[in-house]
N, C-alpha and C positions, 0 to 999 in steps of 0.2 A: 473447319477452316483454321489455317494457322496465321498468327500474327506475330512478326519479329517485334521487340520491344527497342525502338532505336534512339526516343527523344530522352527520356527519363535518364539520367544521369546513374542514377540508385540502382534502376532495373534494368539495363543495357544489357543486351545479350540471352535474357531470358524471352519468355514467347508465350503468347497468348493462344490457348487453342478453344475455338468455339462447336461445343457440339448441342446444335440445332434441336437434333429431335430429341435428346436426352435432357435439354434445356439445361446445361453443364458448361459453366468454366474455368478452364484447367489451365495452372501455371506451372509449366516448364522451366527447368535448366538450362542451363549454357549446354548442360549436357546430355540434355531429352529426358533426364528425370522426372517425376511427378513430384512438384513442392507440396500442391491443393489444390481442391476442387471447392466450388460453390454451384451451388445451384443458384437457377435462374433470380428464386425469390431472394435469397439474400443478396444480391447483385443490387437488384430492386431496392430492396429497403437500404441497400447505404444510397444510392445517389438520392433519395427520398430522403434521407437524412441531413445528405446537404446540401440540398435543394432548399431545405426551409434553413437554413443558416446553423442547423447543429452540428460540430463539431464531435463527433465519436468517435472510440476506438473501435467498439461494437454497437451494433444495433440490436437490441433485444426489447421484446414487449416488457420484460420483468429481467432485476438485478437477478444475478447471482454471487456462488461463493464457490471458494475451492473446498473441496470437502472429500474425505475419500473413502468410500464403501464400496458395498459388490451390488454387483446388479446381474441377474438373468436376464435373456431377452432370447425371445422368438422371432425367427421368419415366415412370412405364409406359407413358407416350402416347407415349416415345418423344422427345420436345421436349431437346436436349441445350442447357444453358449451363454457361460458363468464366465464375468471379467469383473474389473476393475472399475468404480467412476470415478472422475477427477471431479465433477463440478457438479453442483443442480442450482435449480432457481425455477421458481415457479412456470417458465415456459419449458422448460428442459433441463436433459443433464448432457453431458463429455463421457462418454463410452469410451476408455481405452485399450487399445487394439490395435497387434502388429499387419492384421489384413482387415482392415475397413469393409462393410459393407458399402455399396453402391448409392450416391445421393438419391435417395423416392423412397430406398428399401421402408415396408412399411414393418414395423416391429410391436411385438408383443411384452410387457416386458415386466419385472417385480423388481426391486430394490429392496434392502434393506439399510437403515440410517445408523450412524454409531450411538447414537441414543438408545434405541431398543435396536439390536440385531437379530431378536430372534421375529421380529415383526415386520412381516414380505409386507411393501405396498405395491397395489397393481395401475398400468398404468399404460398408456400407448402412444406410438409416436411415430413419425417417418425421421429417416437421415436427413439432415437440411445442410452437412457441409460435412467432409472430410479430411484428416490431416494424415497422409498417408507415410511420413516418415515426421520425425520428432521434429518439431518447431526449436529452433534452437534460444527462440525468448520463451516460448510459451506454452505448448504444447505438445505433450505425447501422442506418439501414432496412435490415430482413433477416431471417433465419428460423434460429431455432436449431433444432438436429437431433440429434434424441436417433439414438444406434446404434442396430440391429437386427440387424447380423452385422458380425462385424469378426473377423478373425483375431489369435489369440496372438498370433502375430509383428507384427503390426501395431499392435495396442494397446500390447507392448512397446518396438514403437520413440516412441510417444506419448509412453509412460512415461522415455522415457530421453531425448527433449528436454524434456520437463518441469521432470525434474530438474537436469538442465545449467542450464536458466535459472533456476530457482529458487536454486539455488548461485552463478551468475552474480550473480546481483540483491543477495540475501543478505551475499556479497564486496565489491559493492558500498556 
């Protein structure tokens, strides 16, 4: 189902499309373009956010950081690519990518950090949101990816470049 955007001053003219069984919602152009997609859950945890009176830009279990390394990642079809990440934090990292996988895709995936590059960490996740053309604040085309198994030791090592640059930045 689609829904024109009429009250919002800011987003007039754009359109809200609802798809049920993909549990997927998509924002539209003036010009039928794809802005992004969310999935149902993150939908979910913003209005849960300000429901209890917080104020966010994002809703994430865990901070993150921009950071930028490579990352492989698998499909269960099998399909392997080597890209780009923008971001990680201990729930996930920013995939980017000029053809997004689909919000559910579940992925298989290894990283490596600028700290040690020659050190793959393993790790898994499904797509939770996609940005399918460049965000012109924020985001290159790509697909952020919530975890789904990540080991101690791995989300530890996350945690410990996190803070390095945060302390870095900070000094700065």
């Amino acid at each position: 189902m689609k829904y024109s955007v009429l009250s919002s001053l800011r987003h007039r003219g754009k359109v809200l499309q609802i798809d049920a069984e993909r549990e997927i919602v998509t924002l539209l152009g003036g010009n039928g373009d794809v802005i992004g997609n969310l999935s149902w859950d993150v939908v979910i945890d913003q209005v849960l956010a300000h429901r209890k009176g917080v104020v966010q830009n994002e809703v994430r279990a865990e901070p993150r950081i921009s950071l930028i390394f490579t990352v492989r990642y698998t499909t269960p079809e099998g399909q392997q690519f080597e890209s780009r990440a923008g971001g990680i934090g201990g729930g996930g990292l920013f995939i980017e990518s000029h053809s997004p996988l689909p919000i559910g895709t579940k992925l298989a995936m290894e990283f490596s950090l600028p700290q040690n590059p020659e050190q793959w960490l393993p790790a898994k996740g499904t797509i939770a949101w996609v940005c399918p053309k460049a965000d012109q604040y924020t985001f290159s085309p790509g697909m952020g990816v919530r975890f789904t198994e990540v080991e101690p030791r791995v989300r530890d090592q996350i945690h410990e470049v996190m803070k390095a640059i945060q302390v870095t930045s900070q000094a700065a």
